[in-house]
C-alpha positions as CSV (number, residue, x, y, z in Angstrom):
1,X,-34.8,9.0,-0.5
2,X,-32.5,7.0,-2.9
3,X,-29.7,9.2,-2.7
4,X,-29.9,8.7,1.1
5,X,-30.1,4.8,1.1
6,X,-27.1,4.4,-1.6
7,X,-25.0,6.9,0.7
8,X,-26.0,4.4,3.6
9,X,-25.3,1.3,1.2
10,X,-21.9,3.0,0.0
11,X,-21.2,3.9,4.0
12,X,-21.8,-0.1,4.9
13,X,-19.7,-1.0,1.7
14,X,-16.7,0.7,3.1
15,X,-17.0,-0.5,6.7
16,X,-17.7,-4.7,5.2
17,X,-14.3,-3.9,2.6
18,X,-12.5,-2.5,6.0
19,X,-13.3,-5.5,7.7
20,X,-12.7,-8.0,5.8
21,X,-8.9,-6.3,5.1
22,X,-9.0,-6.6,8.9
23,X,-9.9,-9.6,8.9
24,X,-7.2,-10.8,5.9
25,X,-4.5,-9.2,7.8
26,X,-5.4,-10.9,11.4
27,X,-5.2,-14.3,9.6
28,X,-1.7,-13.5,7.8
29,X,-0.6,-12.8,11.7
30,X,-2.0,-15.4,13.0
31,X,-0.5,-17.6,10.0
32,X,2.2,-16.1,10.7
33,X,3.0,-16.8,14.4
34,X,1.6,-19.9,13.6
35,X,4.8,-21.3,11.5
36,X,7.2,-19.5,13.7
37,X,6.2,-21.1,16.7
38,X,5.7,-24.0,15.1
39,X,9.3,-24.6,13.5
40,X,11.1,-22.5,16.0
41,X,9.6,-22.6,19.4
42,X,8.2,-26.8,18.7
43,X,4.9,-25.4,20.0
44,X,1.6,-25.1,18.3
45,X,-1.5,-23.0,19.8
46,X,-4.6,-24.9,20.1
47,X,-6.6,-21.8,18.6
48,X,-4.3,-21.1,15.4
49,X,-6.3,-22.8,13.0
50,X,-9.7,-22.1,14.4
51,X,-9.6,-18.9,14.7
52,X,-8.3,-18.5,10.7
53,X,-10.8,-20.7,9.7
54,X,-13.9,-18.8,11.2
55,X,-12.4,-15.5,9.7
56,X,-12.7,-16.9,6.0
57,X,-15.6,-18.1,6.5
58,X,-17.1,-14.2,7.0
59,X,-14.5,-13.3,4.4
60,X,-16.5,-15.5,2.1
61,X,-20.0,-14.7,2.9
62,X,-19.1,-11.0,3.2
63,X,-17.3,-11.0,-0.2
64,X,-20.0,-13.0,-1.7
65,X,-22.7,-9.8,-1.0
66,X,-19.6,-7.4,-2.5
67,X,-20.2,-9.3,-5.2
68,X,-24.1,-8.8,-5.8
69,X,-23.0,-5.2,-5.1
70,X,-20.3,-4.9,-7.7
71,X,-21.9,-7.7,-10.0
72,X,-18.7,-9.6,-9.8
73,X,-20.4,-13.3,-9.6
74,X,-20.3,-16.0,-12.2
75,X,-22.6,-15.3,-15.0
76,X,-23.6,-16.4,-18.8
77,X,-22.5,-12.5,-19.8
78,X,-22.0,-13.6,-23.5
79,X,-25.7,-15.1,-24.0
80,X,-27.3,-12.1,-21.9
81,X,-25.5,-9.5,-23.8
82,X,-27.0,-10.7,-27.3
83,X,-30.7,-10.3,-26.2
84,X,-32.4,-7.4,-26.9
85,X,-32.7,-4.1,-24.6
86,X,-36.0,-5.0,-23.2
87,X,-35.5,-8.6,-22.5
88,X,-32.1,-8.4,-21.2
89,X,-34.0,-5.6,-18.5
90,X,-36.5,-8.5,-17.9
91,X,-34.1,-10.6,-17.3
92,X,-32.1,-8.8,-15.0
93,X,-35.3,-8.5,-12.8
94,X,-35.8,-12.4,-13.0
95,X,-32.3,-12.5,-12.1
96,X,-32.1,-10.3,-9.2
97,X,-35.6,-12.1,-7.7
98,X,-33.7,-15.6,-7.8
99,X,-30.8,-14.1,-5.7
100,X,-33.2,-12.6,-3.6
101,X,-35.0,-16.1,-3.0
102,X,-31.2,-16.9,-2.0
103,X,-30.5,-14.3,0.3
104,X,-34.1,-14.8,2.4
105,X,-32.7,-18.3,2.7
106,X,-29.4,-17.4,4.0
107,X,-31.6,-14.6,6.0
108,X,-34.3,-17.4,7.7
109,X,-31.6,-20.4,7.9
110,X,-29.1,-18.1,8.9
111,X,-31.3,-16.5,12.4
112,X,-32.4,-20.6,12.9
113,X,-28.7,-21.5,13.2
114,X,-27.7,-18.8,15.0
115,X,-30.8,-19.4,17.6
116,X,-30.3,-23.6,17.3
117,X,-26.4,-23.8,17.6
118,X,-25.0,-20.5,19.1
119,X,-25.1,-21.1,22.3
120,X,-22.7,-24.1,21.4
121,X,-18.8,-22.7,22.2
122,X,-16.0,-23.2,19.6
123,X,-13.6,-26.0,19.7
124,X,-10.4,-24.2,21.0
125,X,-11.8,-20.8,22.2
126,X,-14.2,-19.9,24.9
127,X,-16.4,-18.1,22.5
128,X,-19.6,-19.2,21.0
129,X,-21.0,-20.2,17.4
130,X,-23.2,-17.5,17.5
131,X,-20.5,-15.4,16.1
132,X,-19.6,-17.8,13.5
133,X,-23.5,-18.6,11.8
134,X,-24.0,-14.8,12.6
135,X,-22.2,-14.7,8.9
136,X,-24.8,-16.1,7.0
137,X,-28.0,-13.7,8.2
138,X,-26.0,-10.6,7.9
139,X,-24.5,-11.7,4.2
140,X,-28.2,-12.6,3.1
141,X,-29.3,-9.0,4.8
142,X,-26.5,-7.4,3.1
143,X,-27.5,-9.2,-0.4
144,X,-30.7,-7.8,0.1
145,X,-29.9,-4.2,0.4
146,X,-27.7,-3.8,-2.7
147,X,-30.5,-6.0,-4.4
148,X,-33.0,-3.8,-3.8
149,X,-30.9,-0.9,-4.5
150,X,-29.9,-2.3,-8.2
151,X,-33.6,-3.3,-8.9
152,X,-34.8,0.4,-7.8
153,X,-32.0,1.9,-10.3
154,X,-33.2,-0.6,-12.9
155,X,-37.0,0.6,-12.4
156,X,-35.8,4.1,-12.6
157,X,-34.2,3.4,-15.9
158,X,-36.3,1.0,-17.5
159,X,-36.5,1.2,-21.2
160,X,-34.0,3.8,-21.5
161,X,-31.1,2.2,-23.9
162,X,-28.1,4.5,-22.2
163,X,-28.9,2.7,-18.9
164,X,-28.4,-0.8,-20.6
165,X,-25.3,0.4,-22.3
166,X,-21.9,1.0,-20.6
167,X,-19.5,-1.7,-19.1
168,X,-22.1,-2.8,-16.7
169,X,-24.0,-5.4,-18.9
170,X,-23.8,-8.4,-16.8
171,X,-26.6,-8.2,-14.2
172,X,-25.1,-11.0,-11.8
């Protein structure tokens, strides 16, 4: 059943990395057209910023679960690293439960925006919010999986000293 869920997780991985490069690129065109038609044609379109703007924003929260998946956020690695095996494994349980309490957050706050504000439409487009503060939920959701999937490995190889070893000694 692991092997099955990380080839899911790894399958999701490579569709959130594709979109977000989708997502880069559409804002360097819109940038783009943006300053052309602003310093050649003397016109700017209503939508050019907003539409940018939105993107980054689920370039951020999606990059921010790549992160829990990659273990690429901010983190004390020099103090962790001088604790012993079994309490650095400890601790990588406490930390992956506090980023958990996180992610619900985002999860629950994330569905109560969606369901309070996304009937709201955007400033410039005739689309709604609820594709803007759908972000947050499926960033927490995302969090969640490759949480799970790092404590499960972590279970598997608890107390084994090969496991704590190896470039990956930062948990988060």
């Amino acid at each position: 059943m692991s092997t099955a869920f990380d080839r899911v997780l790894e399958w999701i991985t490579t569709v959130v990395k594709w979109v977000m490069v989708s997502m880069t690129i559409v804002i360097f065109i819109i940038t783009t057209y943006t300053v052309f038609t602003r310093y050649v044609l003397n016109i700017v379109p209503s939508w050019s910023e907003e539409i940018p703007r939105y993107l980054l924003v689920w370039i951020t929260y999606l990059g921010a679960a790549l992160a829990i998946k990659f273990k690429e956020h901010i983190s004390l690695d020099v103090f962790f690293n001088l604790m012993p095996l079994r309490a650095r494994q400890v601790g990588h349980f406490f930390l992956n439960g506090l980023v958990a309490i996180v992610a619900v957050i985002m999860v629950v706050y994330g569905i109560g925006l969606v369901n309070h504000f996304g009937e709201d439409l955007m400033e410039s487009i005739p689309v709604t919010n609820f594709w803007l503060y759908l972000a947050m939920p499926v960033s927490g959701t995302l969090m969640l999986l490759y949480l799970v999937q790092d404590t499960w490995k972590r279970i598997r190889d608890f107390g084994k000293a090969e496991a704590a070893s190896g470039s990956e000694m930062v948990p988060i």
